[in-house]
N, C-alpha and C positions, 0 to 999 in steps of 0.2 A: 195065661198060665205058663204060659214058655218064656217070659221075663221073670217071672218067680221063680222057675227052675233053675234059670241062668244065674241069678242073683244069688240062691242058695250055696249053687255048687262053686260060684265065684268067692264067697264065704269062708265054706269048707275048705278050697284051697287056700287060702290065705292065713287060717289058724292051721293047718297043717303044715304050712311052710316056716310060721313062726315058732310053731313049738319042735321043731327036725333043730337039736342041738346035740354033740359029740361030747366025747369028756374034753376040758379043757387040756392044752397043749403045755409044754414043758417052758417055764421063762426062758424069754431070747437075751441076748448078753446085753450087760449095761449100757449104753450110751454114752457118748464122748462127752464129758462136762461143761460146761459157758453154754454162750448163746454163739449162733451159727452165726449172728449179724454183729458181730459184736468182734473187735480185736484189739488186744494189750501186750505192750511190752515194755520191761523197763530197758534205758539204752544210757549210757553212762559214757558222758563228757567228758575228756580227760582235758585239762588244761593246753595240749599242745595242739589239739583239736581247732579249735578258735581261731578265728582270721580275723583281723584288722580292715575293716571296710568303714571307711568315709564319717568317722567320728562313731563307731561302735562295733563291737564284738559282734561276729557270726558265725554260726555252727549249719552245715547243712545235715540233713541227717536224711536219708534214705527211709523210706517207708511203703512197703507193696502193696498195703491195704489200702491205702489213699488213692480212691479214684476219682475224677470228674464230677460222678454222682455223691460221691462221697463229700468233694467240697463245695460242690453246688447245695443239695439237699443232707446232708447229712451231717454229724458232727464230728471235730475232729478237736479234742482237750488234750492239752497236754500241761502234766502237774510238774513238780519240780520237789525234790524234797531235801529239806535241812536238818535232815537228821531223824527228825522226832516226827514229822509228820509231812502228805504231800499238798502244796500250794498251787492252786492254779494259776495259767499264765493267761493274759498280762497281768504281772506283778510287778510292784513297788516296794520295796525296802532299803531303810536307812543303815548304817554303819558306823562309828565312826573310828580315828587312829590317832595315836599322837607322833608326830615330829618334830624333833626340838622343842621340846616340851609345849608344842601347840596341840590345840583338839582339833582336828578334822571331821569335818560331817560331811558323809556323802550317801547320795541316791542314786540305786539304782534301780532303773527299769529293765525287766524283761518282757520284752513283746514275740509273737510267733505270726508266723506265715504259713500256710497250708497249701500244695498244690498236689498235682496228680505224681502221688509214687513218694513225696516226702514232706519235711517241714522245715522250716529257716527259725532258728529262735535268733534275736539281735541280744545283748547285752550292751546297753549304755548309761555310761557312768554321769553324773549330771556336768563336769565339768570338763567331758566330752575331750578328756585329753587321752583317754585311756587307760595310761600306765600300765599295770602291770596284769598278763594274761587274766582272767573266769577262774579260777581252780576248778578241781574237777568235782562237777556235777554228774548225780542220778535225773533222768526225768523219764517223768512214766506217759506216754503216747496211747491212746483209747480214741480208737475211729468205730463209730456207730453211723449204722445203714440209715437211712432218710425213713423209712416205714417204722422202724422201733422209735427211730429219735421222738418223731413227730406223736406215736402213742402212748410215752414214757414222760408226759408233763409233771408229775409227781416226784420228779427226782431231782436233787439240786446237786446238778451239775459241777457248780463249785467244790462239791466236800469228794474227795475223791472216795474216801468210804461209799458213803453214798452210792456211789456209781458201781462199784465194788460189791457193791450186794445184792443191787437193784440188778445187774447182768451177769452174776454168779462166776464174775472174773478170778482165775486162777494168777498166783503171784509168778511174777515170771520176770 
């Protein structure tokens, strides 16, 4: 009988405890927008910026979101944009120019390097002579934390939209 009783009044408190509600409380302020694991910026190349290393352009560029864990386990993309839209790197595009009435074709690659605190983009020309500075470039820097990267396979990475919508990235 004294387990019954127990059980009852164990009950009793339990839908007591559930139904003790107050009137709701006044909204608390908004929220800082993006995602916590998530950081962008756009950072803008000026032609004078560029070094001359060992058959190809280099840019270093300073970055504090870039940690260890970040280039170990996590992602670090960075776009490049021509105007009209941003391309991921490494990238490959042709050009070409006339001189004395010849055509000239050329390629260039841009490859990126990621380490703790920044990123190296190379610029190289295919005929590896260099000539004349990068002009100045926009590229836009997105380092995501190893736990979002790794739960976010649904995103393609490539299209910086994409990424842009998927992480509620603000323009900057």
């Amino acid at each position: 009988m004294k387990k019954l009783q127990f059980v009852c009044m164990a009950l009793v408190a339990v839908f007591a405890m559930a139904s003790c509600r107050g009137p709701q409380g006044p909204m608390g302020p908004e929220g800082p927008q993006g995602n916590a694991n998530v950081a962008s910026s756009t950072v803008t190349v000026n032609s004078d910026d560029w070094e001359w290393d060992n058959g190809s352009w280099r840019v270093d560029i300073d970055y504090e979101a870039i940690s260890p864990d970040i280039t170990d386990y996590g992602a670090v993309l960075v776009y490049m944009s021509d105007g009209n839209a941003w391309h991921q790197l490494p990238l490959t595009y042709y050009y070409s120019f006339f001189e004395d009435d010849v055509e000239y074709f050329v390629s260039v690659s841009l490859e990126v390097a990621s380490y703790d605190k920044g990123v190296t983009i190379f610029w190289t020309e295919n005929d590896f002579y260099g000539g004349n500075r990068p002009e100045c470039h926009d590229f836009k820097i997105v380092v995501i934390a190893a736990n979002l990267y790794s739960a976010r396979s649904d995103v393609d990475y490539s299209d910086y939209n994409a990424v842009k919508t998927a992480f509620q990235l603000e323009e900057r």
